[in-house]
Steps between C-alpha positions, in 0.01 A plus 500: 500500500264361188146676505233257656287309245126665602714880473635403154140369395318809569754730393479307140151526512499844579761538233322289270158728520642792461701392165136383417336859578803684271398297219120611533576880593734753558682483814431821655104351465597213712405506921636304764146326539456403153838348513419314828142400407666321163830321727228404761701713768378691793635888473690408818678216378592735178576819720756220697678469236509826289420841554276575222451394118834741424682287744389194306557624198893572613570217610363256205694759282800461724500112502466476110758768433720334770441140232572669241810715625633112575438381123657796320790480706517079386455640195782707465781308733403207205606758201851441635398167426384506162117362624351866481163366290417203760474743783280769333266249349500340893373861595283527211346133638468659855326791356262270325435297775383787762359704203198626676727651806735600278238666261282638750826666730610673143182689486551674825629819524578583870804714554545274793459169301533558128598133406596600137760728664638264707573260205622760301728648746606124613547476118689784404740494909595135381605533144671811589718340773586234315590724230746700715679192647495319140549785245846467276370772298342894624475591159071501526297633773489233783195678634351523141608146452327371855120690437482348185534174623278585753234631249573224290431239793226705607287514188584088451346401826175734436478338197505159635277629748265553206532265278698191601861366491605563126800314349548714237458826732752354788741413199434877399607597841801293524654650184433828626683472849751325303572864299469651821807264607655397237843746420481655868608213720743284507446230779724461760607161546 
């Protein structure tokens, strides 16, 4: 059943303010009423739908890791497809586009809701699986192989996150996945 327009409003304005308060203070500085006196909520409307600003903060991190799980798996059922650059830079364009969520969720450190985790694990679980089913070759590390494509996806979207889509970054990027790739599989046809 789809989510009633007035439920989806508030919840993106609640949403909305509280991206807004991460990227004036720290999170753990944030309160329920500063976040409903900015959305123009009532506590009772915000208490309806979450069960405090850790709640929130779970399930904004859930939803954008659960969009990004969906891209990096694109991205690597197209390397069997040879079109392994036109998904990442699709992510990096995502990334761009929500760059204050996606900036404000990486600053918080929540053992509950540690967005940077989440997209590092999501990272490293999806090149590593595809790396088992794919592999021709266990002559290096698939483990070794899968967290430094992780780190190396993980320090390209931070960087974005800083300082814009780069061509001559992303083509850095490329080249190194393609090293990471390159002599270890042989695709399946």
């Amino acid at each position: 059943m789809k989510e009633d327009v007035r439920v989806y409003k508030t919840k993106k304005n609640i949403a909305d303010a509280f991206i807004h308060l991460l990227g004036e203070k720290d999170f753990i500085c944030i309160t329920v009423k500063e976040i409903c006196a900015f959305s123009l909520t009532s506590k009772s409307t915000f208490y309806s739908h979450y069960i405090d600003k850790y709640d929130l903060l779970e399930k904004l991190v859930r939803q954008h890791a659960d969009s990004f799980k969906t891209g990096a798996m694109m991205r690597f059922q197209s390397i069997k497809q040879g079109n392994v650059n036109g998904v990442f830079e699709k992510i990096l364009d995502q990334i761009t586009e929500d760059k204050a969520v996606i900036s404000a969720l990486l600053d918080v450190h929540i053992s509950s809701a540690d967005f940077q985790v989440e997209l590092e694990s999501i990272l490293y679980q999806t090149c590593l699986s595809f790396l088992e089913k794919e592999s021709a070759s266990q002559e290096t590390s698939l483990d070794y192989l899968a967290r430094m494509y992780a780190a190396n996806s993980m320090v390209m979207i931070r960087w974005t996150l800083k300082n814009g889509k780069d061509k001559q970054a992303v083509n850095l990027v490329h080249q190194i996945q393609e090293f990471i790739f390159q002599d270890l599989l042989m695709i399946k046809s």
